[in-house]
C-alpha positions in Angstrom: 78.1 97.7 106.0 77.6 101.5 106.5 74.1 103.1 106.4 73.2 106.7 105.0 70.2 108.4 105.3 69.5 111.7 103.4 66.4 113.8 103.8 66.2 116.9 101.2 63.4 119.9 101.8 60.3 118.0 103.5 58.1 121.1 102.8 58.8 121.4 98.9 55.8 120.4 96.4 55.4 117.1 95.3 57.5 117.5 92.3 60.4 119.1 93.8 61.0 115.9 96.2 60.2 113.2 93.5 63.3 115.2 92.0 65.1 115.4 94.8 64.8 111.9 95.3 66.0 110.9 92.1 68.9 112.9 92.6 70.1 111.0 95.3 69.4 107.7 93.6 71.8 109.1 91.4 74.7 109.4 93.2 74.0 106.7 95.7 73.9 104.8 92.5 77.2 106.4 90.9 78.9 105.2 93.9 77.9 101.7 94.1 75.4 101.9 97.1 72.4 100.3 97.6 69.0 101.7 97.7 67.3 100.2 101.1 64.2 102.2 100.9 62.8 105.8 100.4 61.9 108.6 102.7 59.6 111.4 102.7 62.1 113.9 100.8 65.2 111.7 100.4 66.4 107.9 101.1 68.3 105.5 103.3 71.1 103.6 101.7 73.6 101.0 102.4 77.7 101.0 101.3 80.1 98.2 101.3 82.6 100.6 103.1 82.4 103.9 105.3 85.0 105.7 102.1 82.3 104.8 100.0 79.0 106.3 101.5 81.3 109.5 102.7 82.2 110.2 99.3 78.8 109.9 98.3 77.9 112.2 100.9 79.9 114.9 100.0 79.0 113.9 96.2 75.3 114.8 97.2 75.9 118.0 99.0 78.5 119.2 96.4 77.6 117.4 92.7 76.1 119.8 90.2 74.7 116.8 88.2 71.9 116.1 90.7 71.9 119.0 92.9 69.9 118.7 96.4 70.2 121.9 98.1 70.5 122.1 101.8 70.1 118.2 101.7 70.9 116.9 105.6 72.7 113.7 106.3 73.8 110.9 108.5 76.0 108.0 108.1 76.5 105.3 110.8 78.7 101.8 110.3 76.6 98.8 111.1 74.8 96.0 109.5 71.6 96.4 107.4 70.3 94.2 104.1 68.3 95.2 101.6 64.6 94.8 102.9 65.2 94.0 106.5 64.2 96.0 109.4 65.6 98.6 110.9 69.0 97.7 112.6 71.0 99.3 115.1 73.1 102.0 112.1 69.8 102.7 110.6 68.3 104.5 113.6 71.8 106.3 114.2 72.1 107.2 110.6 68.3 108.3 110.3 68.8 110.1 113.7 72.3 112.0 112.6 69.5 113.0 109.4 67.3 114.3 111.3 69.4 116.2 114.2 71.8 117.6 110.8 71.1 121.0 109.3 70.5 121.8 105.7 73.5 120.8 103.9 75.2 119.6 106.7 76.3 115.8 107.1 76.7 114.2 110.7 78.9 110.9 111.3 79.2 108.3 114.2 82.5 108.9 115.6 82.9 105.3 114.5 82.8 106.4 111.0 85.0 109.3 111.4 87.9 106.7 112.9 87.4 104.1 110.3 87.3 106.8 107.7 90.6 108.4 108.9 91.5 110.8 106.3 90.1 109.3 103.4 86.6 110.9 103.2 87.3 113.3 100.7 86.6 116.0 102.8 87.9 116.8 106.6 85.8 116.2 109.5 85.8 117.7 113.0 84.1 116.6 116.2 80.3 117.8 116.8 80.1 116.9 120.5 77.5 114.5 121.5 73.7 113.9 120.8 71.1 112.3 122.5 69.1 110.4 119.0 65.4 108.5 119.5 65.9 104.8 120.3 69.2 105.5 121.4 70.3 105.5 125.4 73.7 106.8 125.8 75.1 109.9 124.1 76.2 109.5 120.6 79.4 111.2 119.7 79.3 112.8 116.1 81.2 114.5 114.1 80.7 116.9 111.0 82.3 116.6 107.3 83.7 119.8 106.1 82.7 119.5 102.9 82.5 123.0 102.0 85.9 123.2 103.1 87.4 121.2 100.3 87.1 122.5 96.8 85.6 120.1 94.3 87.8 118.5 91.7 89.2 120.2 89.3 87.5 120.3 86.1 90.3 118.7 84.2 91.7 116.4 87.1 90.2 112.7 86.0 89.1 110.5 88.2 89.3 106.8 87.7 86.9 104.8 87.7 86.9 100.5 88.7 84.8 98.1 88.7 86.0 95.2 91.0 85.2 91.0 90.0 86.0 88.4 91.7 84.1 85.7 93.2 85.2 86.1 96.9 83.7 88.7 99.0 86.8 88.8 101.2 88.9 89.6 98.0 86.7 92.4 97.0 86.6 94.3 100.1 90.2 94.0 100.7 90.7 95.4 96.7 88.3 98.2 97.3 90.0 99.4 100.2 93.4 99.7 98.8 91.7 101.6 95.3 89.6 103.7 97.5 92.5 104.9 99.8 94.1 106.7 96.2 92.6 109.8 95.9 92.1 109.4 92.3 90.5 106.0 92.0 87.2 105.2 92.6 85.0 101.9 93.1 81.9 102.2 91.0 80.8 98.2 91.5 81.8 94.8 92.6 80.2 91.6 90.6 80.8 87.6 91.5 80.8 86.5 88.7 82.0 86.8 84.9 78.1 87.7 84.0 77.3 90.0 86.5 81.1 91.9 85.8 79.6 92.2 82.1 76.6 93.8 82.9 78.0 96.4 85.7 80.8 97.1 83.1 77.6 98.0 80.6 75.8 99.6 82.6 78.2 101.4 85.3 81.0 102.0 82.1 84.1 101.9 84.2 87.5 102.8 82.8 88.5 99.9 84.4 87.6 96.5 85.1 89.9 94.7 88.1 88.8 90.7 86.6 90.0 87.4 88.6 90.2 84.4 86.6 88.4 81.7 88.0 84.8 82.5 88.9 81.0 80.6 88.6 78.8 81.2 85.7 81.6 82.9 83.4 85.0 82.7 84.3 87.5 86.4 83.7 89.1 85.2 80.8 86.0 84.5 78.7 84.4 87.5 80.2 87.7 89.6 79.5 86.8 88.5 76.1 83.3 89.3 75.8 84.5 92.8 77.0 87.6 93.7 75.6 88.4 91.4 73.0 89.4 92.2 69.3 85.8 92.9 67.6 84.5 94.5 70.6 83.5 98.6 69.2 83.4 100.0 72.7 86.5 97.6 75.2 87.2 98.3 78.1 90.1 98.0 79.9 90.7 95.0 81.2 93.4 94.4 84.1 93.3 90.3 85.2 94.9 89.2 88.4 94.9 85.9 89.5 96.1 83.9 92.4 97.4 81.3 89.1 100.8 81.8 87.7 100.5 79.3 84.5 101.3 80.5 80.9 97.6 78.8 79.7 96.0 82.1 82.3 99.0 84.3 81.2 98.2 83.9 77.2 95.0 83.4 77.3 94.4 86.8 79.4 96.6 88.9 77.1 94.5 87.0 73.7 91.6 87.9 75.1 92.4 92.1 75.5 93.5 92.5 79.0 95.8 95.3 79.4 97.4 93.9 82.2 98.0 91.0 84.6 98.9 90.5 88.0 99.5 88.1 90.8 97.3 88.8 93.6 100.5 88.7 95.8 101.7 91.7 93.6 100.6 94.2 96.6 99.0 96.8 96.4 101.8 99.6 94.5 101.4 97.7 91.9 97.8 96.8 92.2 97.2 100.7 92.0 100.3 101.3 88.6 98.2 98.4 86.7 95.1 100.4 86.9 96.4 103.5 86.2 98.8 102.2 83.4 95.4 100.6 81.7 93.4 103.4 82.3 96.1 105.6 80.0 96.3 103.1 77.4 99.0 101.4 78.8 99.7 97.3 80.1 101.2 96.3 83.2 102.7 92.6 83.7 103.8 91.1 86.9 107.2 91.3 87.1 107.2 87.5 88.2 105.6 86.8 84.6 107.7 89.5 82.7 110.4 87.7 82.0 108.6 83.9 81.0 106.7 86.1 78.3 109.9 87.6 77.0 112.2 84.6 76.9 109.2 82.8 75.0 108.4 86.1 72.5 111.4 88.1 72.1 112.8 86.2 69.1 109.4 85.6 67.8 109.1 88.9 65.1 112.4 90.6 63.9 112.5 94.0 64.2 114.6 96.8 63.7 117.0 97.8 66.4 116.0 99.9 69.1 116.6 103.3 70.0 119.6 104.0 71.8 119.5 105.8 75.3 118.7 109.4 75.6 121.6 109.7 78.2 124.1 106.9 78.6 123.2 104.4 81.6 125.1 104.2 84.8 126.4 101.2 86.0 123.8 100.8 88.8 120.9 101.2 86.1 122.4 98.4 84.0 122.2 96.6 87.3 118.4 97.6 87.8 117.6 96.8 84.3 118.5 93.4 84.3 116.8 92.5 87.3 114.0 94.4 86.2 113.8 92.0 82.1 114.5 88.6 85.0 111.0 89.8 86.5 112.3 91.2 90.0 110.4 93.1 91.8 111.1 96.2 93.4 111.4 94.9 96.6 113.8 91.8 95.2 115.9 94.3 93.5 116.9 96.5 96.0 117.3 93.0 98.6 119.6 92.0 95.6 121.5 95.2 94.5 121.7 96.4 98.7 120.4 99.7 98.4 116.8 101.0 99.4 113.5 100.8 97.7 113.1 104.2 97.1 117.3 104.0 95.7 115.3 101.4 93.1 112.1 103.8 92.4 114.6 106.8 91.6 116.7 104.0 88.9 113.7 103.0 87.2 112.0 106.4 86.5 115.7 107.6 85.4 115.5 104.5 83.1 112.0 105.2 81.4 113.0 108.9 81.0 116.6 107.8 78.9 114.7 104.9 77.0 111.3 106.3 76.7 109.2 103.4 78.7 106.1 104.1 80.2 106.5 100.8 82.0 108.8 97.6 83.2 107.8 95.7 80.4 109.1 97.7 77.5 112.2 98.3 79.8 112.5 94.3 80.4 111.7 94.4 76.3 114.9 96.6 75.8 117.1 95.1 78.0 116.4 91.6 75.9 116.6 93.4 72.1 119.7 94.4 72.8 121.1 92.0 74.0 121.6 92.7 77.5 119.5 89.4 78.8 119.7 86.0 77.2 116.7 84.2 77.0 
């Protein structure tokens, strides 16, 4: 758990800090903190992980949605709950507040080496402070936030709302998304019921859904959220520790754009999101092939599209592993050559046969022939 506390102007009017301290509910909220309680001109809040209360932090000082000018803030990694008295990282956080000048934003030192450089924003050391409550010397450091220009306007950010009904599972998801610069966690739920509502009220553009939880498993929720009648869907990307056609079929029948072992790791944790988010579907390559081999002579169709360049030998190679569901990693143990030999094949395969992924280049490889099913 990580702790922030923000603290706008305490001298402004009465009106002034009720706005200021809805602003910070705002982004707190837009980042999938929690609201522990409120403060004279701001708030203390707790994160499920240090990326996520630093990039709320910078969020606060730099977002021109809620702007909170010269807001000070502190962040310490500890435990807290909602409602329970001060612990240990709330009286470092609310002391890093308090010692922080207008928009400035003071970390543990903890939270600068569990952040690394994933922040959004670089940080240098502050030296040491002596906080209230506190004995020893606190080492600190300082985000640079003014350092680091905002997004571009047009650069988009996703957005992912994380279900699954193991806590373990959640955190370790969220730290892989929230180590891509361009993925961002906006909510974790338990349950199929509690995914719903987040996903209505938090509108991610995508939703990371296991199969198997209480009250309403993924599949049903999937459904409920993506399915064909739904105006608004979402998309839907399911992944699943179950490899069985009844999860595969009934995942893909009920809108997901994608599905994936949860053994997939996490390159392709991070393509499936961005391959939904765009529109697009991502299977596991370990499914890829079983779907194929069961549809491929299910509609006739016309003939596809030759190559826009003639294949090599060594991308004939690729493809075919690529339509039997290898994975990256399987190819290049098969073919002898590196993975990034494999990466290079593939991306020269989607440019000559217009793919956008390795299921229409599996799809290819089987309507012409290349792969009996």
């Amino acid at each position: 758990m990580t702790i922030l506390a923000a603290e706008g102007a305490a001298d402004a009017a009465e009106a002034d800090r009720r706005a200021a301290v809805a602003g910070l509910q705002h982004v707190v909220a837009k980042h999938a903190g929690r609201e522990l309680r409120p403060t004279g001109a701001g708030l203390i809040a707790a994160f499920d992980s240090v990326v996520s209360a630093l990039r709320c932090a910078v969020d606060m000082q730099r977002s021109a949605e809620a702007p909170v000018p010269g807001v000070r803030i502190g962040i310490d990694a500890g435990e807290a709950a909602p409602g329970a008295a001060d612990s240990l990282a709330m009286t470092v956080a609310g002391g890093l507040c308090a010692a922080a000048g207008e928009g400035t934003i003071l970390v543990s030192e903890a939270v600068r080496h569990i952040a690394g450089a994933r922040a959004g924003a670089p940080m240098r050391s502050a030296g040491a402070l002596r906080l209230p409550g506190i004995t020893a010397p606190l080492s600190v450091a300082e985000v640079l936030w003014a350092d680091e220009p905002a997004p571009e306007a047009g650069k988009r950010q996703i957005s992912v709302l994380i279900a699954d009904d193991q806590q373990l599972v959640r955190t370790g998801f969220r730290v892989i998304l929230e180590a891509e610069p361009d993925l961002r966690v906006v909510g974790e739920a338990a349950d199929g019921r509690e995914a719903i509502a987040l996903a209505k009220a938090r509108k991610p553009d995508v939703v990371l859904m296991d199969i198997r939880m209480p009250v309403l498993d993924g599949i049903e929720a999937t459904r409920l959220l993506a399915g064909p009648g739904v105006t608004d869907p979402v998309a839907v990307v399911v992944i699943t520790t179950f490899d069985t056609d009844e999860y595969v079929h009934g995942a893909l029948k009920a809108g997901a754009r994608g599905f994936l072992l949860k053994d997939a790791g996490p390159e392709l944790l991070v393509q499936a999101i961005h391959s939904a988010a765009n529109g697009d579907a991502l299977i596991a390559p370990s499914v890829t092939a079983r779907l194929l081999a069961a549809f491929s002579d299910a509609v006739a169709g016309p003939s596809p599209d030759p190559p826009l360049e003639p294949l090599t030998a060594r991308e004939e190679e690729v493809l075919v592993k690529v339509a039997h569901g290898r994975t990256n990693a399987e190819i290049a143990d098969e073919l002898y050559v590196s993975l990034s030999t494999v990466k290079t094949h593939l991306a020269s395969l989607m440019a000559k046969l217009g793919a956008r992924n390795r299921v229409e280049l599996a799809m290819w490889a089987y309507e012409t022939d290349r792969v009996r099913s």
